[in-house]
C-alpha positions in Angstrom: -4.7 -44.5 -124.3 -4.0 -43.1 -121.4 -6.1 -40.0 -119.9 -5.3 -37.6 -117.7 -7.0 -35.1 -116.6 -5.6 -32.3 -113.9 -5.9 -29.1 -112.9 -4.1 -26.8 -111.8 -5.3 -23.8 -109.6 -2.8 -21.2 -109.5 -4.6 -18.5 -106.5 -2.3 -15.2 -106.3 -3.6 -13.3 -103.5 -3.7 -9.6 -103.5 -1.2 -8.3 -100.5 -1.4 -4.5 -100.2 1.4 -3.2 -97.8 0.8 -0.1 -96.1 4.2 1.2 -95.0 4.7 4.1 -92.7 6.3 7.0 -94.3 8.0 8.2 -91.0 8.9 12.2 -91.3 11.8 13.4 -89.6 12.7 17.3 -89.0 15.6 17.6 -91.8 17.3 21.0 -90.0 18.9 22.1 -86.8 17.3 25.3 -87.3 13.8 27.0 -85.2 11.2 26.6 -87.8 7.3 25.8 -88.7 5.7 22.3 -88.4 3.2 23.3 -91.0 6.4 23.8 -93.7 6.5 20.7 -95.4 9.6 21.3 -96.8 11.0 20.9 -93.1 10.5 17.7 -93.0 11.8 14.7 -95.2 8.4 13.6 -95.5 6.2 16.4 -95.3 3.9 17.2 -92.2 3.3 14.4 -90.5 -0.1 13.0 -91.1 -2.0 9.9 -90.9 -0.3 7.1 -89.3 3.0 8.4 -90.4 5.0 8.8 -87.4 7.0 12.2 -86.8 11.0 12.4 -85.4 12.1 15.7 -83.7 15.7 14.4 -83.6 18.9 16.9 -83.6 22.6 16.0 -83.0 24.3 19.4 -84.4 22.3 22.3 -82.4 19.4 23.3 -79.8 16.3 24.4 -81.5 12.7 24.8 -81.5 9.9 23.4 -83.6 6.6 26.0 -83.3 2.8 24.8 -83.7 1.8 28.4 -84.8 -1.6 26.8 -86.8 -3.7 23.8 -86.4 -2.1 21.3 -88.9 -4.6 20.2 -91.5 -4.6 16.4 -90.2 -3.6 14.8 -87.1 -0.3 13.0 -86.4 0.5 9.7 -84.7 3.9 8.7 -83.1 6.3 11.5 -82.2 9.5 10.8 -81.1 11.3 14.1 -79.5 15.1 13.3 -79.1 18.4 15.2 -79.2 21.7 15.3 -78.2 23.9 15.6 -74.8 23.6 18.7 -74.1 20.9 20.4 -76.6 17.6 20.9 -76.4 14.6 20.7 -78.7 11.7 22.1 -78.1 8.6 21.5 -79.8 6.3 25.0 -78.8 2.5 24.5 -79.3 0.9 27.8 -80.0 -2.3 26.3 -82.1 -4.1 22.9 -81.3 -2.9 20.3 -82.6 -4.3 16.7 -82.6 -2.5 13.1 -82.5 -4.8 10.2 -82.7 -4.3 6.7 -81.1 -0.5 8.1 -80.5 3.0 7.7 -78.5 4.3 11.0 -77.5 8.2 9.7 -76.9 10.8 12.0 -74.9 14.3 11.4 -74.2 16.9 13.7 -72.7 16.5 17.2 -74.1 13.2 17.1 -75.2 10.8 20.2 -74.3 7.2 20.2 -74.8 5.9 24.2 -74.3 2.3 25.0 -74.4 1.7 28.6 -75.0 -1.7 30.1 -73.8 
């Protein structure tokens, strides 16, 4: 008689994925960054990264209050020949973050 004895150890590791929910500005419109419905994602937060990106019309994006959580990542971007601006009228914080602008893109800090 022939014996065997194995064993098998099956290990399925745990993998959590954290993916970044990027946010972009849905509308070619002036509006609030606190609105979440603005944004395809909400107000950016956390290590979601944030897109000011427009290709139909110039606009502006205003900080009028301190968001409730900092931002990282924001990409500024539009079109030849439009312009968005992003106005900061409130503080507003981004941690460990890339500010990114291309052609067209304003930053205004109001006092």
């Amino acid at each position: 008689m022939r014996k065997r004895n194995s064993a098998v150890a099956v290990v399925y590791g745990l993998c959590v994925l954290t993916l970044q929910a990027a946010t972009a500005w849905k509308d070619a419109v002036d509006g609030d960054w606190n609105t979440a419905a603005n944004w395809t994602e909400g107000v950016p937060a956390g290590a979601n990264p944030a897109f000011l990106t427009n290709a139909a019309a110039s606009h502006t994006v205003t900080v009028a209050s301190e968001p409730a959580d900092a931002a990282t990542n924001l990409t500024i971007r539009t079109a030849p020949g439009l312009t968005t601006t992003l106005g900061i009228a409130a503080p507003i914080a981004f941690t460990n973050a890339w500010l990114t602008l291309s052609t067209g893109a304003v930053v205004r800090i109001a006092e």
